[in-house]
PDB file with SEQRES, HELIX, SHEET and CRYST1 records, atoms N, CA, C and O in Angstrom:
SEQRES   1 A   74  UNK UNK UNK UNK UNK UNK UNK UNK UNK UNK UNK UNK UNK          
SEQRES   2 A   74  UNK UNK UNK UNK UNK UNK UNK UNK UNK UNK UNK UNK UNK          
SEQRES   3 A   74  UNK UNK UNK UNK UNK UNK UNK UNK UNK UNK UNK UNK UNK          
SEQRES   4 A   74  UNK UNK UNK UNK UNK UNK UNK UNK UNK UNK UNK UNK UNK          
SEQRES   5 A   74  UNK UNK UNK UNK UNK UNK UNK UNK UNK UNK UNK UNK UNK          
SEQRES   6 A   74  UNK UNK UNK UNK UNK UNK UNK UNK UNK                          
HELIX    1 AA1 UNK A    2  UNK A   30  1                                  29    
HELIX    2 AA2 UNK A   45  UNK A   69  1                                  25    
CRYST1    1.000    1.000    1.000  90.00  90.00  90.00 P 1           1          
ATOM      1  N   UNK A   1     -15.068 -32.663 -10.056  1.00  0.00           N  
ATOM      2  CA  UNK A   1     -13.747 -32.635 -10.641  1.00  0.00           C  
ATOM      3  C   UNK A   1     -13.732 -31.813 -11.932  1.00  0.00           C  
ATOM      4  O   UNK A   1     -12.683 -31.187 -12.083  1.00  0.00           O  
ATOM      5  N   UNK A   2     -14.686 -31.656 -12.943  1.00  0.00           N  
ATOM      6  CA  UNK A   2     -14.918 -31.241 -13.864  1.00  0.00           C  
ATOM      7  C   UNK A   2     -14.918 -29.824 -13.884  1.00  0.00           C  
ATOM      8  O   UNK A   2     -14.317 -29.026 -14.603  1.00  0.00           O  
ATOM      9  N   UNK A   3     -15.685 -29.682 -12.983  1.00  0.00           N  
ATOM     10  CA  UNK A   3     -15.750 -27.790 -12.425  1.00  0.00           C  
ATOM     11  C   UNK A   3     -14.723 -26.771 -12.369  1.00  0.00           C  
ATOM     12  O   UNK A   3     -14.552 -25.745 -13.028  1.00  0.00           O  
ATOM     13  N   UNK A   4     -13.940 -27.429 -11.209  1.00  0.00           N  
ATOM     14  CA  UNK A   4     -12.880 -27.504 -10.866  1.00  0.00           C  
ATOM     15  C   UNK A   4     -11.725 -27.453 -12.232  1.00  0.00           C  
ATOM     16  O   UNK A   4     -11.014 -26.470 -12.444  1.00  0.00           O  
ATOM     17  N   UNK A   5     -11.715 -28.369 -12.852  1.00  0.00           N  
ATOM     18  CA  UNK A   5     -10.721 -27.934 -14.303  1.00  0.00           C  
ATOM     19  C   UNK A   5     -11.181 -27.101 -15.411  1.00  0.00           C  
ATOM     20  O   UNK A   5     -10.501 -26.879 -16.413  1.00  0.00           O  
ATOM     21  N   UNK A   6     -12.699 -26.515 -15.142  1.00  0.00           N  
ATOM     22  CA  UNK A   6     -12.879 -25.198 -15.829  1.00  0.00           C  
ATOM     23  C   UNK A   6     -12.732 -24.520 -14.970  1.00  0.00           C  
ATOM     24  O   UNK A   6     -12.021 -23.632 -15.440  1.00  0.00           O  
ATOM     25  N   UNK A   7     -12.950 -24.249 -13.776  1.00  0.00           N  
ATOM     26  CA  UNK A   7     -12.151 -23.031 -13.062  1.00  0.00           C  
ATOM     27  C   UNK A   7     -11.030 -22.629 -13.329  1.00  0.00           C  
ATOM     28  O   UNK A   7     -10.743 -21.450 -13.538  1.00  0.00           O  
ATOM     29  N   UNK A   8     -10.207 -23.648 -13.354  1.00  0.00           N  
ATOM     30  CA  UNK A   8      -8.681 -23.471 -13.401  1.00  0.00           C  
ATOM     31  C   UNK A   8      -8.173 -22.919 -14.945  1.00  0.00           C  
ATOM     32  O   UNK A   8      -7.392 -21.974 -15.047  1.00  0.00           O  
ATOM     33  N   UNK A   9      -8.840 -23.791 -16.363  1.00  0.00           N  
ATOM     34  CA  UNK A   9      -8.926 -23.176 -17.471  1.00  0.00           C  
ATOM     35  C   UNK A   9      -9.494 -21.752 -17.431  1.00  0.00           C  
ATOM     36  O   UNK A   9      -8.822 -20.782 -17.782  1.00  0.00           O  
ATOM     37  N   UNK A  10     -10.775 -21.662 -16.982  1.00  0.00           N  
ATOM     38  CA  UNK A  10     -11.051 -20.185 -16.661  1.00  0.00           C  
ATOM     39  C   UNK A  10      -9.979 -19.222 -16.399  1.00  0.00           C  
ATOM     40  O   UNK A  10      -9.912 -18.256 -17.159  1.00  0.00           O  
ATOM     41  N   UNK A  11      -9.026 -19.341 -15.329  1.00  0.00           N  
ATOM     42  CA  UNK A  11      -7.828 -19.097 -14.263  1.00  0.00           C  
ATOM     43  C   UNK A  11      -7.307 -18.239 -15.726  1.00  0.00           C  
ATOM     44  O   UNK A  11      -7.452 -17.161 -16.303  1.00  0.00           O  
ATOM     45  N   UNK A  12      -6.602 -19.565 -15.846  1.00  0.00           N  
ATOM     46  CA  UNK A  12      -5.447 -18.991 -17.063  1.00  0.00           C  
ATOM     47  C   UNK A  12      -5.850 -18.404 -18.116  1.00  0.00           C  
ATOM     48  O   UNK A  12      -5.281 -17.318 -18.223  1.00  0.00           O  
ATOM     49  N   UNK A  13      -7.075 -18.756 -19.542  1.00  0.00           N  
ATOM     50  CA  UNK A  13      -7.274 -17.587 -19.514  1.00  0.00           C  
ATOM     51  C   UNK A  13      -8.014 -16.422 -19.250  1.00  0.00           C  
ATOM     52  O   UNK A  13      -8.546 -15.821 -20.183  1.00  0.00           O  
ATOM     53  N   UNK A  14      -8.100 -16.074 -18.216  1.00  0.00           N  
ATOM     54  CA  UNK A  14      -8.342 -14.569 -17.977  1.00  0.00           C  
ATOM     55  C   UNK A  14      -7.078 -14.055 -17.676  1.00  0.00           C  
ATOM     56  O   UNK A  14      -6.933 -12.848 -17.871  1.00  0.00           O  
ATOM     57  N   UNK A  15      -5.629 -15.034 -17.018  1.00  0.00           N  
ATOM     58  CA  UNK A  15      -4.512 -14.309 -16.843  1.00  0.00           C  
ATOM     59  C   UNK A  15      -3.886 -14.046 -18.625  1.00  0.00           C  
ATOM     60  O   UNK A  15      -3.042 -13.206 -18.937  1.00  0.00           O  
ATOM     61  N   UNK A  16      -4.386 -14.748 -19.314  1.00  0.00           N  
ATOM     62  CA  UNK A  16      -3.592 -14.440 -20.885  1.00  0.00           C  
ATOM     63  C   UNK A  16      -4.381 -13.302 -20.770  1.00  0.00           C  
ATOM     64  O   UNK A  16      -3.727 -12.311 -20.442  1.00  0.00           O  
ATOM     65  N   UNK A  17      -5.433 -13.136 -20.912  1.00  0.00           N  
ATOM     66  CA  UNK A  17      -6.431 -11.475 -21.283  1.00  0.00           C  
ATOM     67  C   UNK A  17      -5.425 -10.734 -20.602  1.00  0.00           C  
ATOM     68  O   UNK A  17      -4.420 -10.181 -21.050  1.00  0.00           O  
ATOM     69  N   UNK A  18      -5.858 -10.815 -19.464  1.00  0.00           N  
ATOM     70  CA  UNK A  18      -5.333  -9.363 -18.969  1.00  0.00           C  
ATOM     71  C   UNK A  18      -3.753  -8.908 -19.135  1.00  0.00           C  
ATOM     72  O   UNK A  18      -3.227  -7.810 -18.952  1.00  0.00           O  
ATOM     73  N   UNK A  19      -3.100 -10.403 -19.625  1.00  0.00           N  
ATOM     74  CA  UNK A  19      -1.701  -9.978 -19.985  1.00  0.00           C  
ATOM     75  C   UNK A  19      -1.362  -8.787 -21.042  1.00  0.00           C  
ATOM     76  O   UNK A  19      -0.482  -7.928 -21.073  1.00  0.00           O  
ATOM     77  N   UNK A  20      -2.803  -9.225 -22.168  1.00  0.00           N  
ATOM     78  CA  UNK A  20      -2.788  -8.313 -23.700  1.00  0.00           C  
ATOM     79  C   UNK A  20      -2.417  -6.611 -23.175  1.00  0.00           C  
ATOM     80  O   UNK A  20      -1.340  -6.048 -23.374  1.00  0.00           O  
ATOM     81  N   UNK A  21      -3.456  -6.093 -22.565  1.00  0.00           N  
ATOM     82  CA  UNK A  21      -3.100  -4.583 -22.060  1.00  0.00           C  
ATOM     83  C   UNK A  21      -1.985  -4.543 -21.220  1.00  0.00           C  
ATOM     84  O   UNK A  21      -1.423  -3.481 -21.487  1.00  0.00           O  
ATOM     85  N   UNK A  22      -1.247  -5.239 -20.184  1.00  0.00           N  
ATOM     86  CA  UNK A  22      -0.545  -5.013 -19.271  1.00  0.00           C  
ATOM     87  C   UNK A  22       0.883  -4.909 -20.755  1.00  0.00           C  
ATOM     88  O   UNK A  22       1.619  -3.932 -20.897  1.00  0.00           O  
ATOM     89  N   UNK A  23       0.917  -6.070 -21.572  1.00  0.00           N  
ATOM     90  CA  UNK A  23       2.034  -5.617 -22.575  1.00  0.00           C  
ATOM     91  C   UNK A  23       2.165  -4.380 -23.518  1.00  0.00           C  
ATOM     92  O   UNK A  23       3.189  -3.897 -24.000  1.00  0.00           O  
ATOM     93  N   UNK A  24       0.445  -3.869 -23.699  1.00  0.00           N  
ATOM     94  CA  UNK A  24       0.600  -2.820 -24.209  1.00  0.00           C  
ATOM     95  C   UNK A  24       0.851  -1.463 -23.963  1.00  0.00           C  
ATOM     96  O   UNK A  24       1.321  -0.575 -24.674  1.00  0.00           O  
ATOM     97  N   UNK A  25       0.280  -1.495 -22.358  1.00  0.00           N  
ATOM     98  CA  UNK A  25       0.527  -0.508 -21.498  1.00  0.00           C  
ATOM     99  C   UNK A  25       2.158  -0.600 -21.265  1.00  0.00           C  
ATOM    100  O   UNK A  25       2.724   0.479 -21.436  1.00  0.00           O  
ATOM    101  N   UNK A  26       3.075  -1.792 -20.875  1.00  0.00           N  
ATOM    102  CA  UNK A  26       3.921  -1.301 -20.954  1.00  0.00           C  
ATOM    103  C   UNK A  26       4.943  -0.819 -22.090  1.00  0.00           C  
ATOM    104  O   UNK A  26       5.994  -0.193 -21.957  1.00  0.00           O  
ATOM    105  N   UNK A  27       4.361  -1.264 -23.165  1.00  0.00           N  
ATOM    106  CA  UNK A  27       5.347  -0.796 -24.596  1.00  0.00           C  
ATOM    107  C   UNK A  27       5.153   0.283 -24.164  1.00  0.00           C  
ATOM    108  O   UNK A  27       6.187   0.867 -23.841  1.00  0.00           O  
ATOM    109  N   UNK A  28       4.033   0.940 -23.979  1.00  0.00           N  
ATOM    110  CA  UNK A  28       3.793   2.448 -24.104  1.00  0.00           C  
ATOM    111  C   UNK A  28       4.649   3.543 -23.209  1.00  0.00           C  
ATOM    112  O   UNK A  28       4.916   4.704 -23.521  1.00  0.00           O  
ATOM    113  N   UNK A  29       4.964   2.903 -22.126  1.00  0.00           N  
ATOM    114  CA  UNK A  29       5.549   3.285 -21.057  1.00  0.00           C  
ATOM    115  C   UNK A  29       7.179   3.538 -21.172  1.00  0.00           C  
ATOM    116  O   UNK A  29       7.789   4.497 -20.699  1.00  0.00           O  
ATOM    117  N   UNK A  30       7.853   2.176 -22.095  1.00  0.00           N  
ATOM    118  CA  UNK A  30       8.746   1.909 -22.451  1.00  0.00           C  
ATOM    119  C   UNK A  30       9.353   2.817 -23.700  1.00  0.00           C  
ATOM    120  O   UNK A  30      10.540   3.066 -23.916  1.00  0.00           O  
ATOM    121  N   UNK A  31       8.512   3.123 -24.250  1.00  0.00           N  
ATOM    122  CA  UNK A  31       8.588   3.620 -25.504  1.00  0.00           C  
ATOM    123  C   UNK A  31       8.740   5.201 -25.213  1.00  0.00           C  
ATOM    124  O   UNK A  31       9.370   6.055 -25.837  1.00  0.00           O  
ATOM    125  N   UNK A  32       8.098   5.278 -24.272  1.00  0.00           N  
ATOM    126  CA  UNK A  32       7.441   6.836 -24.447  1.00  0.00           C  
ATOM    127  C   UNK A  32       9.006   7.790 -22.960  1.00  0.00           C  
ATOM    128  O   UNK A  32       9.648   8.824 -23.143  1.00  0.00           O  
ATOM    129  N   UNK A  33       9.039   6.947 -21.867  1.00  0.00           N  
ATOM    130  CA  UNK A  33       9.836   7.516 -20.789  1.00  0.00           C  
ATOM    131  C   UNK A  33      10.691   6.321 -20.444  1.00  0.00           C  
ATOM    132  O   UNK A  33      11.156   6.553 -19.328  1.00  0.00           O  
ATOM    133  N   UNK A  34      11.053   5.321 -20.817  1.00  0.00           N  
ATOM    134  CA  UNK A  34      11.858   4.312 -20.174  1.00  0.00           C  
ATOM    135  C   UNK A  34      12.710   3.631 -21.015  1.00  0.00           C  
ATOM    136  O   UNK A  34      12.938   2.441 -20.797  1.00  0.00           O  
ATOM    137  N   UNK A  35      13.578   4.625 -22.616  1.00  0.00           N  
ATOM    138  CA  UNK A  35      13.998   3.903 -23.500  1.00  0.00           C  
ATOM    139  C   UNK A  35      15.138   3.529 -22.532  1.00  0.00           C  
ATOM    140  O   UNK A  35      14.972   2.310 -22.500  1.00  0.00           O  
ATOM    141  N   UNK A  36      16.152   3.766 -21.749  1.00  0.00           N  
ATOM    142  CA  UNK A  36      16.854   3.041 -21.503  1.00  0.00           C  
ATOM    143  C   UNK A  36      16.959   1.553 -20.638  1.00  0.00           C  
ATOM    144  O   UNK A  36      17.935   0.816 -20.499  1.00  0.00           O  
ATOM    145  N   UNK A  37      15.949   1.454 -20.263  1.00  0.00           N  
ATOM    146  CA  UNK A  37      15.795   0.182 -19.256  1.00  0.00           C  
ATOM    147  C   UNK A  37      16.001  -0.924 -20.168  1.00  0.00           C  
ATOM    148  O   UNK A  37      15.630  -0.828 -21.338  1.00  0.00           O  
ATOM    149  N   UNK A  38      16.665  -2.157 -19.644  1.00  0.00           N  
ATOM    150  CA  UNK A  38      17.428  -3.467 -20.302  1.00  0.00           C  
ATOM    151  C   UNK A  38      16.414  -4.524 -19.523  1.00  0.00           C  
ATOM    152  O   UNK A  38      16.203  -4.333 -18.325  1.00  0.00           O  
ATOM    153  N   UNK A  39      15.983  -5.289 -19.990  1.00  0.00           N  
ATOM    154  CA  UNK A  39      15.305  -6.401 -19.701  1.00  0.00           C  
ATOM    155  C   UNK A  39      15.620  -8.006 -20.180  1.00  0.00           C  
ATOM    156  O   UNK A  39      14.945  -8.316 -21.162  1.00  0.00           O  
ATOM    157  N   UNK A  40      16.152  -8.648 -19.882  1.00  0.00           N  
ATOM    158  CA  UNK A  40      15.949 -10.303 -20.678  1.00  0.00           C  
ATOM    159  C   UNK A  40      17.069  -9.829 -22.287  1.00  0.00           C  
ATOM    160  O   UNK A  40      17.001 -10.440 -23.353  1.00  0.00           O  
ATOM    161  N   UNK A  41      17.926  -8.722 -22.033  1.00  0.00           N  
ATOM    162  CA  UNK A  41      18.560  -9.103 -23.421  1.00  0.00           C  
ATOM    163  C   UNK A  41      17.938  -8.033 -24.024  1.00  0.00           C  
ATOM    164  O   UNK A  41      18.831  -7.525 -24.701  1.00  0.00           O  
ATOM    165  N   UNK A  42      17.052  -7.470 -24.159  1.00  0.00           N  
ATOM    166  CA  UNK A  42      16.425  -6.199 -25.102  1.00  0.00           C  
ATOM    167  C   UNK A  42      16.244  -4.770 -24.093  1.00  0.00           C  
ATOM    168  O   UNK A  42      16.204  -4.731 -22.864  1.00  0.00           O  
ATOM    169  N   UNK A  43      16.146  -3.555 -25.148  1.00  0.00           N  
ATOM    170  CA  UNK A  43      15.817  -2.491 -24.205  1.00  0.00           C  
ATOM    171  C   UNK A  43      14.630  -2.111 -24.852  1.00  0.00           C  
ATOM    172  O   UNK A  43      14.180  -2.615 -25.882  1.00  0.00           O  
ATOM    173  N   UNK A  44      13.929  -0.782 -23.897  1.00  0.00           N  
ATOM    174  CA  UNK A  44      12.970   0.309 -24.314  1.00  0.00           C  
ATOM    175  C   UNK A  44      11.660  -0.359 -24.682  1.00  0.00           C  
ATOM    176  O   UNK A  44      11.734  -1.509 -24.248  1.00  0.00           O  
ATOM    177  N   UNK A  45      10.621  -0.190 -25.218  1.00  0.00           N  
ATOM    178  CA  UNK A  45       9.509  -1.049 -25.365  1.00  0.00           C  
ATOM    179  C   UNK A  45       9.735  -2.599 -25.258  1.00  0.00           C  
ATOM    180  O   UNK A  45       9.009  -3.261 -24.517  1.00  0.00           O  
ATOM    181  N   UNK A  46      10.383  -2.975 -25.732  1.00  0.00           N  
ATOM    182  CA  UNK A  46      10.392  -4.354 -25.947  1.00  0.00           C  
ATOM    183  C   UNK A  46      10.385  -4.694 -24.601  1.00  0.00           C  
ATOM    184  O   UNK A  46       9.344  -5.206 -24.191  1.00  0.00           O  
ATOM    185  N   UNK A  47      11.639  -4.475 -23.521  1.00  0.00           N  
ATOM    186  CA  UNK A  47      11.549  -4.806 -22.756  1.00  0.00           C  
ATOM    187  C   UNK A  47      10.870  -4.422 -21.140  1.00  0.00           C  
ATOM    188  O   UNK A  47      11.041  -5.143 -20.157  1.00  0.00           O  
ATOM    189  N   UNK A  48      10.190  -3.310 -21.141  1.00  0.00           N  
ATOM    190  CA  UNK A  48       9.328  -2.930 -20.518  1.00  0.00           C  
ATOM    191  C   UNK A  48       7.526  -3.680 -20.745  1.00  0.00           C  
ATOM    192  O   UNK A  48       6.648  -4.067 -19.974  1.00  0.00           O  
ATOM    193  N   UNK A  49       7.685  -3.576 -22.208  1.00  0.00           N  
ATOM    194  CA  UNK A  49       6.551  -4.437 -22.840  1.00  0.00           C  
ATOM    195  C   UNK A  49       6.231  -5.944 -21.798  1.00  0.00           C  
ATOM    196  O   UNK A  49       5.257  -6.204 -21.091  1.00  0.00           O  
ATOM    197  N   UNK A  50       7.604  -6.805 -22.097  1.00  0.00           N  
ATOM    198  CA  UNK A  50       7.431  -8.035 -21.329  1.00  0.00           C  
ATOM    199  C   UNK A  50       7.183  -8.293 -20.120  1.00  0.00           C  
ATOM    200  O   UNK A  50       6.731  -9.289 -19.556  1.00  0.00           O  
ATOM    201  N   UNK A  51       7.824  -6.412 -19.468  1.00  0.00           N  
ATOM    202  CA  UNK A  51       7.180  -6.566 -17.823  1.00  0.00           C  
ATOM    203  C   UNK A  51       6.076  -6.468 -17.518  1.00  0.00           C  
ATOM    204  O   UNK A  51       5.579  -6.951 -16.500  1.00  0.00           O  
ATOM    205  N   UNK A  52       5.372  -5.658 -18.571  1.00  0.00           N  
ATOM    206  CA  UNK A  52       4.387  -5.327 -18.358  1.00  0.00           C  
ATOM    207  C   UNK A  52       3.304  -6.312 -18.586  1.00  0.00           C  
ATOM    208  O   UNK A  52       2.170  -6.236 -18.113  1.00  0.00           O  
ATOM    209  N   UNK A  53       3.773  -7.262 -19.370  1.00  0.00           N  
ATOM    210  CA  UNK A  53       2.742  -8.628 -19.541  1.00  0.00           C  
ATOM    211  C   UNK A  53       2.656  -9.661 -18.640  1.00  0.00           C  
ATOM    212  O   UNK A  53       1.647 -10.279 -18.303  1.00  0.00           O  
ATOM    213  N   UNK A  54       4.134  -9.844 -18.164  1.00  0.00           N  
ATOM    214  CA  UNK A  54       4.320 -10.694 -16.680  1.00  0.00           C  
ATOM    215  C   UNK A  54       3.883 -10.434 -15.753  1.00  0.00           C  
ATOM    216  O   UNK A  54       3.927 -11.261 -14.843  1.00  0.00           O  
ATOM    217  N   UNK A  55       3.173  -8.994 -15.524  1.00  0.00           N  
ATOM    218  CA  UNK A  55       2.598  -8.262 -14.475  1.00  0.00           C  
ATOM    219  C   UNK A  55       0.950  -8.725 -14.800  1.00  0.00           C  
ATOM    220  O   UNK A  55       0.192  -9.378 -14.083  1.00  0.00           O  
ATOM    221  N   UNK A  56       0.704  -8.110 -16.201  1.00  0.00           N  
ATOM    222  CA  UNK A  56      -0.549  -8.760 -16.408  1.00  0.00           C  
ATOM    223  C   UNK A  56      -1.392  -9.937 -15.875  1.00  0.00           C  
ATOM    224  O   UNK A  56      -2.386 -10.158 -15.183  1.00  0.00           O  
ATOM    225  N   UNK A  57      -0.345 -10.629 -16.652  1.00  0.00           N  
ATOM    226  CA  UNK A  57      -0.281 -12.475 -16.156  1.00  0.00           C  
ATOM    227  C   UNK A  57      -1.224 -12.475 -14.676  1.00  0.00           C  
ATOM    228  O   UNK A  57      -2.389 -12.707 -14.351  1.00  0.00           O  
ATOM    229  N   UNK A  58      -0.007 -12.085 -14.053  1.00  0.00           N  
ATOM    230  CA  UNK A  58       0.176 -11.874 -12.873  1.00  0.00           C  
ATOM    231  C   UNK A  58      -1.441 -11.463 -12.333  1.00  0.00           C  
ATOM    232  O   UNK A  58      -2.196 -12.250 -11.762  1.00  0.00           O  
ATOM    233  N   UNK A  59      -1.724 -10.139 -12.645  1.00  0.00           N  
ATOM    234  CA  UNK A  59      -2.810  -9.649 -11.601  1.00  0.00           C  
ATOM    235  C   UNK A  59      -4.071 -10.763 -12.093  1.00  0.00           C  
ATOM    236  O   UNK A  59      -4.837 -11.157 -11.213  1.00  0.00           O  
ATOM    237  N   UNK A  60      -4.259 -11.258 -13.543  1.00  0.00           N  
ATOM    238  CA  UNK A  60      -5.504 -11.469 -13.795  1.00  0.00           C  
ATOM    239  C   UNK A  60      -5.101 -13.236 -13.589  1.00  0.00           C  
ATOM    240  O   UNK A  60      -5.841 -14.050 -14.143  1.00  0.00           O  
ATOM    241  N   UNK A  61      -4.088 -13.654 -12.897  1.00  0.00           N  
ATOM    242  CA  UNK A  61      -4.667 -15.029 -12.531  1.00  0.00           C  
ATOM    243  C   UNK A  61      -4.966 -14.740 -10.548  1.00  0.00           C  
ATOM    244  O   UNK A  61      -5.730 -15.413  -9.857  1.00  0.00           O  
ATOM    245  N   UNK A  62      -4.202 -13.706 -10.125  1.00  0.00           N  
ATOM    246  CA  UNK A  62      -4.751 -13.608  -8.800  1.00  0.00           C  
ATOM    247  C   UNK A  62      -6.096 -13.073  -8.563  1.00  0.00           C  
ATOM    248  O   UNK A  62      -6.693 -13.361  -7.526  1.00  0.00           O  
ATOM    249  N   UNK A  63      -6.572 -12.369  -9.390  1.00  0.00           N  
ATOM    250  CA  UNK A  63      -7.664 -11.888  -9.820  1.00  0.00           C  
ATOM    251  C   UNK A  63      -9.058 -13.259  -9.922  1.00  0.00           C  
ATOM    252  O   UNK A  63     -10.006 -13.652  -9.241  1.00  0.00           O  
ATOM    253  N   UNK A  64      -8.337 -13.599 -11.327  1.00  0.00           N  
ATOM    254  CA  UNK A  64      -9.502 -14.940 -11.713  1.00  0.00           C  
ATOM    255  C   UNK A  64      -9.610 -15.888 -10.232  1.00  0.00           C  
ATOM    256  O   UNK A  64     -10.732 -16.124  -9.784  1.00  0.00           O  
ATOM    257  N   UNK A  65      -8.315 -16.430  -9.481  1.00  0.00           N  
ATOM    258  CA  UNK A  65      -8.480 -16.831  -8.295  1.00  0.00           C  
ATOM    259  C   UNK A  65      -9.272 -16.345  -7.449  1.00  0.00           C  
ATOM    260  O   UNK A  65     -10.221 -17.024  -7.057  1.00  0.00           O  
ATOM    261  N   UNK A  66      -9.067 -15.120  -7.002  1.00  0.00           N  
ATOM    262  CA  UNK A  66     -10.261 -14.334  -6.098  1.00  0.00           C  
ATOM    263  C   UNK A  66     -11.510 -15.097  -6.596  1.00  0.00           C  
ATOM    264  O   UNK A  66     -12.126 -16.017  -6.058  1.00  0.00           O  
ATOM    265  N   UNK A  67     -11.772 -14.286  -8.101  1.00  0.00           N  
ATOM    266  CA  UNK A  67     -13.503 -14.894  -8.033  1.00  0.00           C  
ATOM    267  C   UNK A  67     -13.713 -15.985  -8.446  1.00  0.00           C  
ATOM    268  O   UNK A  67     -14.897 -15.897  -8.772  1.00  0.00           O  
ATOM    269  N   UNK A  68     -13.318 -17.232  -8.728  1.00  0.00           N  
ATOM    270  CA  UNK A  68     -13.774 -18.426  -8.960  1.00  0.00           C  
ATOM    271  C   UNK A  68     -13.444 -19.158  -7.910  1.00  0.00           C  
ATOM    272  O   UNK A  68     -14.383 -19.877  -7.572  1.00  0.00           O  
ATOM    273  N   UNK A  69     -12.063 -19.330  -6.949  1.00  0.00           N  
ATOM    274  CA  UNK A  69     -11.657 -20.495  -5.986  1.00  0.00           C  
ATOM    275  C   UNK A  69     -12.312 -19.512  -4.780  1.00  0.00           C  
ATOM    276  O   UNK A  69     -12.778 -20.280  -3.939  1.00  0.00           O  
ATOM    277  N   UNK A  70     -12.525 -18.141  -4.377  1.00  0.00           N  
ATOM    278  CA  UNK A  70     -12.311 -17.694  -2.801  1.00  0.00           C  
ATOM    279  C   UNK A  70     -14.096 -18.583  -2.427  1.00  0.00           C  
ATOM    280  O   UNK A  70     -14.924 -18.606  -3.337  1.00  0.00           O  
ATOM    281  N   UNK A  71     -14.354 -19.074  -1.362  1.00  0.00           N  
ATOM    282  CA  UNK A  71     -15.647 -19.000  -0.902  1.00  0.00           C  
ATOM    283  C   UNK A  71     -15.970 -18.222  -0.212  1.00  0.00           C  
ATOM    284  O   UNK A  71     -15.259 -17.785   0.693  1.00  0.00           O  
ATOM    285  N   UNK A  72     -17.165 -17.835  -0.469  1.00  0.00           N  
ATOM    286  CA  UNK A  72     -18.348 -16.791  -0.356  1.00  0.00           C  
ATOM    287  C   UNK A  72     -18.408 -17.158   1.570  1.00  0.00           C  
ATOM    288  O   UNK A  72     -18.305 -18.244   2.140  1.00  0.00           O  
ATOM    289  N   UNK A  73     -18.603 -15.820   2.129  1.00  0.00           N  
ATOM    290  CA  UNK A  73     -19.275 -15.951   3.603  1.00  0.00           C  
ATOM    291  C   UNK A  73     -20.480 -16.456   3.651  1.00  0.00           C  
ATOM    292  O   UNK A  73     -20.973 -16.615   2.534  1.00  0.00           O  
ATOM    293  N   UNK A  74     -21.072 -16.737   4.450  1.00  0.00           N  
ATOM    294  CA  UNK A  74     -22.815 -16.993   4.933  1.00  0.00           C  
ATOM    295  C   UNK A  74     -23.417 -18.016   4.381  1.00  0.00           C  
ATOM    296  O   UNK A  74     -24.592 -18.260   4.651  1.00  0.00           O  
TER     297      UNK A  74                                                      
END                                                                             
């Protein structure tokens, strides 16, 4: 049982990590070719920024899932 709730702590953060670049990558994106896009109430970095962290989120808890919950063949 114990394992198991550091896996899952594991889980989340590695999805906060990988959120850090996915927000910075998208300010950058936002900032640089996408000032007009509207997000949640804000435009241009800001709100490209937040997609880009929700995306983060995103890959590095499906990610952390892969390698801590998938079992191994053989």
């Amino acid at each position: 049982m114990v394992k198991i709730v550091l896996k899952i702590i594991s889980m989340i953060f590695i999805g906060l990590v990988s959120g850090i670049p996915g927000l910075v990558i998208g300010a950058l994106i936002g900032g640089n070719f996408a000032e007009q896009f509207t997000f949640n109430g804000v435009r241009g970095y800001e709100a490209s920024g937040q997609i880009g962290f929700i995306l983060g989120v995103m890959v590095g808890l499906i990610s952390g899932w892969w390698f801590l919950f998938k079992r191994k063949k053989g």
